[in-house]
C-alpha positions in Angstrom: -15.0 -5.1 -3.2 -12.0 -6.0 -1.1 -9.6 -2.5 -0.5 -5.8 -2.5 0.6 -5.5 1.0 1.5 -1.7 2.5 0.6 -0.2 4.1 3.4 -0.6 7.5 2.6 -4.3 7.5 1.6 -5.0 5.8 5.0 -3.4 9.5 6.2 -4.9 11.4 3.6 -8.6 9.5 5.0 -8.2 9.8 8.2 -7.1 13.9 8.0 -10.1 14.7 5.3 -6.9 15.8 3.0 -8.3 17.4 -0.5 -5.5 15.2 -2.3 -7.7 12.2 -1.8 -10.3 11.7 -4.8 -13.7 11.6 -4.3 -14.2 7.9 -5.6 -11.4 6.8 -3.3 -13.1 8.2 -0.4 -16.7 7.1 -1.1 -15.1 3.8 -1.9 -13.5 3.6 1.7 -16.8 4.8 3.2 -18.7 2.4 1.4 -19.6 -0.3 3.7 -20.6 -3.0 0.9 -16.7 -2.8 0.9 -14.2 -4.4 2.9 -11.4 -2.2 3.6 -8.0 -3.4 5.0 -4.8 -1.4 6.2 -1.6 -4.1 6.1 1.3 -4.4 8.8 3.7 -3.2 6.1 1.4 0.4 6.7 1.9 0.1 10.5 5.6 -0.6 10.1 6.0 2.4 7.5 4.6 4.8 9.7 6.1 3.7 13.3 9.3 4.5 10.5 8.2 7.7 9.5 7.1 8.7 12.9 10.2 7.8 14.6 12.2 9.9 11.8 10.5 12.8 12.8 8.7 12.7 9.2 5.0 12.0 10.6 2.9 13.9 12.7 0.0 11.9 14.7 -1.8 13.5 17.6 -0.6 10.4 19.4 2.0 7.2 18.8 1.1 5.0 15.6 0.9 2.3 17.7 -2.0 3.9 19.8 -3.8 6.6 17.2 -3.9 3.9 14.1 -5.9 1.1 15.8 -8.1 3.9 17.4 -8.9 5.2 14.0 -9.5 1.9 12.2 -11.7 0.8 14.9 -13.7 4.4 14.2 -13.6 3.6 10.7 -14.3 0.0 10.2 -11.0 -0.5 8.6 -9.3 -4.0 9.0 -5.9 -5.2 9.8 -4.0 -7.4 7.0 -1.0 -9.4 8.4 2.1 -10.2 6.2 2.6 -13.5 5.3 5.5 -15.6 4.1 3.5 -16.2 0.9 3.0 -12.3 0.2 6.5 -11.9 0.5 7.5 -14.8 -2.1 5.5 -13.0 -4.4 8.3 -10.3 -4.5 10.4 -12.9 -7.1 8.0 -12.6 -9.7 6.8 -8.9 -8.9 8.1 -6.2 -12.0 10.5 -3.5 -11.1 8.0 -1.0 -11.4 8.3 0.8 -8.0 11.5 0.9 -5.7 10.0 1.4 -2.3 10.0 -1.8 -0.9 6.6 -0.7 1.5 4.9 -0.1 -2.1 6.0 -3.4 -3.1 5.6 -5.3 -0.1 1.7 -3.8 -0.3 0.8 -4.6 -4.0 2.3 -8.7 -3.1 -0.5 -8.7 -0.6 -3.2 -7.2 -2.7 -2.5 -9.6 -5.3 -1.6 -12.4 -2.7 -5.6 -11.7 -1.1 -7.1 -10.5 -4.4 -7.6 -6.8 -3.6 -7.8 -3.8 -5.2 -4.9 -1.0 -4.1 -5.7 2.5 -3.8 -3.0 4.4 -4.2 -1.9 7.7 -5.9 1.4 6.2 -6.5 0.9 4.1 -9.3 -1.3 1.3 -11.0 -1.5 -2.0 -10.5 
């Protein structure tokens, strides 16, 4: 199975926080899977950390690659493709990370894991 990790389940992974499920974390850990962390992830927390509204022991730019290396978790660029999908995409979630994330899920035929919504 092919994973696009949301944003804050790659935190909740990488901390060991309770709010992530069982079967989401087995799923990450399982290495018959291939698990992917996008750009649009990278970009959201460089954000968030900038803001003042994420705490890393280091820089995102330094700590994330660290940890996916660790982890086995690959990077997922943003194409111009993904971002065409956003025409035809449903209203049914305003932040435009979220939506930028389930183009390129569909766009590469992955599953999401989120705690967000479904999709």
């Amino acid at each position: 199975m092919r994973i696009l990790l949301d944003t804050h389940i790659f935190l909740w992974f990488i901390s060991a926080d309770s709010r992530l499920s069982i079967v989401a974390r087995d799923a990450i850990r399982n290495l018959n899977n291939e698990v992917f962390l996008s750009v649009v992830s990278a970009w959201e927390m460089i954000v968030k950390f900038q803001l003042g509204k994420l705490s890393l022991p280091e820089s995102p730019d330094i700590y994330v690659p660290k940890i996916c290396n660790q982890y086995q978790i690959v990077s997922l660029g943003l194409s111009e493709d993904c971002v065409w999908r956003l025409k035809n995409l449903p209203n049914i979630h305003r932040d435009p990370f979220d939506r930028m994330l389930i183009c390129s899920a569909i766009q590469h035929n992955m599953v999401i894991v989120t705690d967000d919504f479904f999709y």
